[in-house]
C-alpha positions as CSV (number, residue, x, y, z in Angstrom):
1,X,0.0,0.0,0.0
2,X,2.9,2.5,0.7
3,X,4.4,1.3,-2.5
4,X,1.0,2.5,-4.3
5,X,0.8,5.6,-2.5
6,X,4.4,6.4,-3.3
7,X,2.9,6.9,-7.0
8,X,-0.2,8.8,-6.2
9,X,1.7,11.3,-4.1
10,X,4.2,13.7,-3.7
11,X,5.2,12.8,-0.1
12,X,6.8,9.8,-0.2
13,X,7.1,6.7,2.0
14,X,10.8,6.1,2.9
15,X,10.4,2.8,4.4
16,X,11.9,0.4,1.7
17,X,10.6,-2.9,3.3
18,X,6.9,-1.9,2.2
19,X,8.0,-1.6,-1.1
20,X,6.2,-4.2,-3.7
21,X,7.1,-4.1,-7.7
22,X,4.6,-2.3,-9.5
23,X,2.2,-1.7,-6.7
24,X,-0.5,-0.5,-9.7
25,X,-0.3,-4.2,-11.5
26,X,-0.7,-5.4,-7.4
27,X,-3.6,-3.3,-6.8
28,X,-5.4,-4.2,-10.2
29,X,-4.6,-7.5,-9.7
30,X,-6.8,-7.5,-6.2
31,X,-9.6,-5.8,-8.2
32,X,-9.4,-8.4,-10.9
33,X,-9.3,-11.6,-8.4
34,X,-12.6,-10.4,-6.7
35,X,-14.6,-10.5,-9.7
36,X,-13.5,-13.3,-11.2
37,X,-14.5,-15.5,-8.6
38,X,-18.0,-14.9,-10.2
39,X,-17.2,-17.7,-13.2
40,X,-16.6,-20.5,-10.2
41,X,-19.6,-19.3,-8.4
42,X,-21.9,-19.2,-11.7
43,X,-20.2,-21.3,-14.0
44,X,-20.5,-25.2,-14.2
45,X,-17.0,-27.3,-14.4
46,X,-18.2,-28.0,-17.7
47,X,-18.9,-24.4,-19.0
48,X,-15.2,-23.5,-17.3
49,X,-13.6,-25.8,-19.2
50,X,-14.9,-25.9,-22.4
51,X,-16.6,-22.5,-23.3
52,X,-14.2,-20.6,-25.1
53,X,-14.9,-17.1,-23.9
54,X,-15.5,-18.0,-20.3
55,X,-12.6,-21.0,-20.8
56,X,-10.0,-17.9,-21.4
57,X,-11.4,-15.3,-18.5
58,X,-10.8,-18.6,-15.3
59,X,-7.6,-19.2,-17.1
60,X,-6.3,-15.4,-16.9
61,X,-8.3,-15.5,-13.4
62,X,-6.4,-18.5,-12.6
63,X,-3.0,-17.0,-13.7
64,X,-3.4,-13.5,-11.8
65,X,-4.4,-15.4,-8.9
66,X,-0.9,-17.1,-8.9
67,X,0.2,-14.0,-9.2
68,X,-1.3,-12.5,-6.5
69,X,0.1,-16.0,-4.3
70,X,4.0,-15.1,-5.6
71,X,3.5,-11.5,-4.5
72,X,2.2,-11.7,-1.0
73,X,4.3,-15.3,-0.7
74,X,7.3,-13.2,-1.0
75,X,6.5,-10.6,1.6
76,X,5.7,-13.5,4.2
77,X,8.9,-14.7,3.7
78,X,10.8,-11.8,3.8
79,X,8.9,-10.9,7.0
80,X,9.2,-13.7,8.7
81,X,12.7,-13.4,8.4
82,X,13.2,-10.2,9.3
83,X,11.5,-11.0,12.5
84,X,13.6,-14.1,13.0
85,X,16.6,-11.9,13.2
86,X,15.2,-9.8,16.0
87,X,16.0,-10.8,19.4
88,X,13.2,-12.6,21.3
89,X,11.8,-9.9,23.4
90,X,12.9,-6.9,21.6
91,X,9.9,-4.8,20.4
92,X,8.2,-5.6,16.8
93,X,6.8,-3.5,14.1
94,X,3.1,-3.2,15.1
95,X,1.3,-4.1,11.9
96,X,-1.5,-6.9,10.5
97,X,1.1,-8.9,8.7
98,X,3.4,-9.3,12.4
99,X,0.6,-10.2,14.1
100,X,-0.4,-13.0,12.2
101,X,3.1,-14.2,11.9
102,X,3.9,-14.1,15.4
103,X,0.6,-15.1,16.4
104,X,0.5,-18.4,19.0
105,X,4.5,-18.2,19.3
106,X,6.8,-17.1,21.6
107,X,6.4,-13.6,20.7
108,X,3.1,-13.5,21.2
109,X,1.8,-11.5,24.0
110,X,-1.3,-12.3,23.8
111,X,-0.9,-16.3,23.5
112,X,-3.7,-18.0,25.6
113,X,-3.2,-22.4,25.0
114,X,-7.1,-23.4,24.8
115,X,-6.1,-27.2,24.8
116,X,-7.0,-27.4,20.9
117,X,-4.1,-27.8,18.3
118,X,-6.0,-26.9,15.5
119,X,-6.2,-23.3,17.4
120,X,-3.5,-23.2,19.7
121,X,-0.9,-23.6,16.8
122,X,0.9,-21.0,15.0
123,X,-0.6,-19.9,11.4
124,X,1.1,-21.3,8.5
125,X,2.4,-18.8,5.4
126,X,-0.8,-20.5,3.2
127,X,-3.4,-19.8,6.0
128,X,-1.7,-15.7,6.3
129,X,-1.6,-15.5,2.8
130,X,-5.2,-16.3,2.9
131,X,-5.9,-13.8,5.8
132,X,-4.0,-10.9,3.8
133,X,-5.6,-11.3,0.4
134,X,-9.3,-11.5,2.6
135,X,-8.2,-8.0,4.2
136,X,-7.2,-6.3,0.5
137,X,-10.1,-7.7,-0.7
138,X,-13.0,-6.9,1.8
139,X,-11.3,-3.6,2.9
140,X,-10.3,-1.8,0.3
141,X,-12.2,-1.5,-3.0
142,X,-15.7,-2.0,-0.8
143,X,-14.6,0.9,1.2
144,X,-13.4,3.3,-1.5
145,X,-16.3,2.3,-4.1
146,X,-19.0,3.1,-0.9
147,X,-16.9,6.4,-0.2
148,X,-17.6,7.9,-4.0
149,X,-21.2,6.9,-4.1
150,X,-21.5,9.2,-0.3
151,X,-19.5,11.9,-2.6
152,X,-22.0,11.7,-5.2
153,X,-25.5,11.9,-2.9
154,X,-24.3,14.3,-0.4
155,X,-23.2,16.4,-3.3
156,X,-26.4,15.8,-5.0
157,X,-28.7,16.6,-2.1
158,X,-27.5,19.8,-0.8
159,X,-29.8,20.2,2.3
160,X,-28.0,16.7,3.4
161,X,-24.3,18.2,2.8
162,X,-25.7,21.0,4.6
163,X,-26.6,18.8,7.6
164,X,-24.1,16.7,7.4
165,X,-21.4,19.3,7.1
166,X,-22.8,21.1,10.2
167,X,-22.6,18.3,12.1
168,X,-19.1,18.1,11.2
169,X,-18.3,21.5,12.2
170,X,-20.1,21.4,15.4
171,X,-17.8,18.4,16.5
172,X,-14.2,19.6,14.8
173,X,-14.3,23.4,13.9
174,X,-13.9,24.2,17.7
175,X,-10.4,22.4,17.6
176,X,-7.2,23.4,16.8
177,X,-6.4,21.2,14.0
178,X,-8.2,18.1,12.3
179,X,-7.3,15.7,15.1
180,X,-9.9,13.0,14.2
181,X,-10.6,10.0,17.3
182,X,-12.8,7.3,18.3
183,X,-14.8,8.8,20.7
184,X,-15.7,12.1,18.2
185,X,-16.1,9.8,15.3
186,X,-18.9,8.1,16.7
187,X,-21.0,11.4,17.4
188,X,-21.6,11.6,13.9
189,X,-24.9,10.5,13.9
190,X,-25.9,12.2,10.6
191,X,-22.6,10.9,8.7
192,X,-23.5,7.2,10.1
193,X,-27.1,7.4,8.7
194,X,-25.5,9.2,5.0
195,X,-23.5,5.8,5.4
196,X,-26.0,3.5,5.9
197,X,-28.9,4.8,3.4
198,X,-26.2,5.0,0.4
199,X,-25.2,1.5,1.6
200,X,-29.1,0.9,1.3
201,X,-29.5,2.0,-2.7
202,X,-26.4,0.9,-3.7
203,X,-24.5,-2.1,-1.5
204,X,-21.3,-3.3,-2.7
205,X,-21.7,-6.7,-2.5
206,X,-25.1,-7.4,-4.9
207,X,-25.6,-11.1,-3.7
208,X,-25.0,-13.0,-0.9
209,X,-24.5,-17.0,-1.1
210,X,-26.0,-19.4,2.0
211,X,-24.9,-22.9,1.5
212,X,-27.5,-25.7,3.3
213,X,-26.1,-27.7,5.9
214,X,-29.6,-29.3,6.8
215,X,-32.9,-29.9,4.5
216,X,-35.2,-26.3,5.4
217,X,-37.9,-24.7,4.7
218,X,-37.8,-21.1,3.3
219,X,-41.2,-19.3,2.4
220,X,-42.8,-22.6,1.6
221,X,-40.1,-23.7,-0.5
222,X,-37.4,-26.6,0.9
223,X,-33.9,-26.8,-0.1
224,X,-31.8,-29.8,0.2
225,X,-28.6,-30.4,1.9
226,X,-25.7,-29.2,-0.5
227,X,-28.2,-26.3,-2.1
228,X,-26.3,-23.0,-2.2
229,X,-29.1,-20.3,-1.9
230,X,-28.0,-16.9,-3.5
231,X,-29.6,-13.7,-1.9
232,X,-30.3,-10.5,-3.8
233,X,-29.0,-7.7,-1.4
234,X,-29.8,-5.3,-3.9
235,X,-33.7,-6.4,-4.3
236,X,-34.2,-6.8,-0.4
237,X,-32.5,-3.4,0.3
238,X,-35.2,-1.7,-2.4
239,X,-38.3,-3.9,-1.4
240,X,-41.6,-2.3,-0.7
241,X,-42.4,-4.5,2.3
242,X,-39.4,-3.5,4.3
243,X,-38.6,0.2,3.4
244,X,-41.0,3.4,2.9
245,X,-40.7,4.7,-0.3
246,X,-37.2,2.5,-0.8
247,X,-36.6,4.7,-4.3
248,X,-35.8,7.8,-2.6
249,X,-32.6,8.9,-1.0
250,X,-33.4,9.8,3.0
251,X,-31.1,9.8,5.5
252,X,-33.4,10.4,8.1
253,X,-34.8,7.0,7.9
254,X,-31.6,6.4,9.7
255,X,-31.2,9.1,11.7
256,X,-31.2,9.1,15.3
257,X,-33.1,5.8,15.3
258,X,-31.1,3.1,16.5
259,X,-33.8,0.9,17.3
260,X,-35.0,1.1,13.6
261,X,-31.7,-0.1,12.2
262,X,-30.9,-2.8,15.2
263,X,-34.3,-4.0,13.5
264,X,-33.7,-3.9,10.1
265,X,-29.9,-5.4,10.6
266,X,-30.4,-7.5,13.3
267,X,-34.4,-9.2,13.0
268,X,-35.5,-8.6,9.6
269,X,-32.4,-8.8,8.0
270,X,-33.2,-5.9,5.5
271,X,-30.1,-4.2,5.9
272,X,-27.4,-6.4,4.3
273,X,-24.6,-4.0,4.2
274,X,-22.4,-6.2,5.4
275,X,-24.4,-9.7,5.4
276,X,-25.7,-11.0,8.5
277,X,-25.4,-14.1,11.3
278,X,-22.3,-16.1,12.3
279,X,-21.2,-14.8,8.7
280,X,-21.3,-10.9,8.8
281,X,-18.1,-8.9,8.0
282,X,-15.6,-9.1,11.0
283,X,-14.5,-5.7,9.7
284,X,-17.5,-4.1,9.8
285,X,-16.7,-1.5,12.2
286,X,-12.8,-0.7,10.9
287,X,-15.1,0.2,7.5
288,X,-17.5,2.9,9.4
289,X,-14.8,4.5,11.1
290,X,-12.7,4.4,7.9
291,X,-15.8,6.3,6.4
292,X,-16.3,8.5,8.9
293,X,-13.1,9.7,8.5
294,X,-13.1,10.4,5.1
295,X,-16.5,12.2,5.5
296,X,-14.3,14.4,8.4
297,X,-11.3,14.9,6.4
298,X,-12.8,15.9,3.2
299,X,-16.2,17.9,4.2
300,X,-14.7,19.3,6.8
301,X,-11.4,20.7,4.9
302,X,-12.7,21.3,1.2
303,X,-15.9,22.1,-0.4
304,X,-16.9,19.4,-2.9
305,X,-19.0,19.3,-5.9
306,X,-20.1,18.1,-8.9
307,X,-18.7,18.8,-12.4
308,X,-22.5,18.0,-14.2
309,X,-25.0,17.9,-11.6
310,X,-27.2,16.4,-13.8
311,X,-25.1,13.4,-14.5
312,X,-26.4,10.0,-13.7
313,X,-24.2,8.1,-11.4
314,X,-21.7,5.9,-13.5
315,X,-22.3,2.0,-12.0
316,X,-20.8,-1.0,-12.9
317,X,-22.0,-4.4,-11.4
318,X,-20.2,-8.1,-11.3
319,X,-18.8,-9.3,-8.3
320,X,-19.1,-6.2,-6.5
321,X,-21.0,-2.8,-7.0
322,X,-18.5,-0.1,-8.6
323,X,-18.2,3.3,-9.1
324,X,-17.1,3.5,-13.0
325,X,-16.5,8.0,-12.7
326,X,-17.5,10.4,-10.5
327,X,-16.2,14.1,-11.9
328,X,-16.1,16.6,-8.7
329,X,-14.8,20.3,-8.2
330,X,-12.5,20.7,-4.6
331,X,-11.5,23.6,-3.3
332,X,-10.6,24.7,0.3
333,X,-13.4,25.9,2.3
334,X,-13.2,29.4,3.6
């Protein structure tokens, strides 16, 4: 990531050990192996491996994920070392990819033994590999592609960027600088409900998949053992029966009405932003705050608009909901 935002700007990184060749080809090759999962979750064996067209997009699917393995193989290993070199009890770098080496060694800190081996053991460079490429995929295009579609309704409704960037202002202008923590962040109530209604019309992740352990029953239909039920997140999150007037953009339905969303998230399940149950995105709360400080740093600093405000938002669909061009004007605020 520092290696991509060496290119982006002009202050520069100086820490050569987070340096990764052609960080661009890395971060397009993230983008590329989330949505072409979609030909093994839609696409027969036999379609895979005999249609032409969709025959040559798993094998270039298959090839960037190899080389997505080589790339974040390499920084394991390199890491690893580099932390075998260190003397046990000297401090480490504090950072994702050292906690999940060190994780259920000696260096751990944290290292509680449970009594099961499956658990208790340290991770192996496959199953870290696995946790890294799960972290660059679920947290950074969802995060960014949700941020521009904000950008685009709170630019397009200007009594909400009003609100919103009141809110702001009553929270940060009365400090001395920009200094953005935990406990302020979650005092934007209005930012959290812009967050969850955009979330509402336009969730990043279109469909989720439920695979049947046991036969059920599901409005009067039953579905076997081994039946992988896809959900439409985007139909649910515009349905009639679940949302009042679900075509409209309207914070308010969010705001300062906890109760309404614990119900829609937590009973109903109408609110899929990031799934639901046992399987709902561990990183659910790392994403708010992320977006909450965006909202801070970029409402709060500059005054954004759009370049046509009668442009239609520019949306492309696969795997994941994207934003395909958002044109905007910034310039500080005075």
């Amino acid at each position: 990531m520092a290696s991509y935002y060496n290119i982006l700007s002009n202050k520069k990184v100086k820490n050569s050990n987070t340096a990764i060749e052609d960080p661009e080809r890395f971060i397009q090759g993230i983008k590329n192996h989330l949505s072409g999962f979609t030909y093994f979750l839609y696409f027969s064996p036999f379609l895979r491996h005999h249609i032409p067209f969709i025959k040559d997009q798993v094998k270039a699917t298959l090839k960037n994920r190899d080389y997505l393995f080589k790339i974040l193989d390499l920084i394991i290993k390199k890491r690893r070392k580099e932390i075998e070199e260190i003397p046990v009890g000297d401090e480490l770098r504090n950072d994702m990819l050292t906690s999940l080496i060190v994780t259920n060694t000696v260096r751990d800190i944290n290292r509680t033994n449970i009594g099961i081996d499956n658990i208790s053991r340290p991770m192996t460079d496959d199953e870290i590999r696995a946790n890294l490429l799960d972290s660059f995929q679920g947290g950074i295009d969802t995060t960014a592609n949700t941020f521009s579609f904000i950008v685009y309704y709170v630019c397009k409704h200007h009594h909400v960027k009003k609100k919103k960037i009141d809110e702001i202002d009553s929270i940060f202008l009365s400090k001395t600088s920009l200094h953005l923590n935990y406990d302020d962040l979650l005092k934007l109530e209005y930012c959290d409900a812009i967050i969850n209604e955009v979330s509402r019309l336009h969730p990043i992740v279109i469909e989720l998949q439920r695979y049947v352990k046991n036969p059920c029953e599901i409005a009067g239909h039953r579905f076997e053992t081994g039946t992988v039920i896809h959900i439409n997140t985007n139909g649910i999150h515009t349905h009639k029966d679940y949302w009042t007037n679900p075509e409209i953009f309207d914070p308010n339905r969010f705001y300062k009405n906890k109760k309404n969303l614990n119900n829609k998230v937590r009973n109903k399940f109408s609110l899929l932003t990031f799934g639901g149950g046992l399987r709902i995105c561990p990183g659910r709360r790392l994403a708010i705050i992320e977006l909450l400080s965006l909202m801070v740093i970029l409402f709060g600093k500059y005054d954004v608009e759009l370049v046509d405000m009668n442009a239609l938002l520019k949306v492309k669909s696969k795997a994941t909901t994207t934003c395909g061009e958002l044109p905007i004007k910034i310039k500080l605020r005075k």
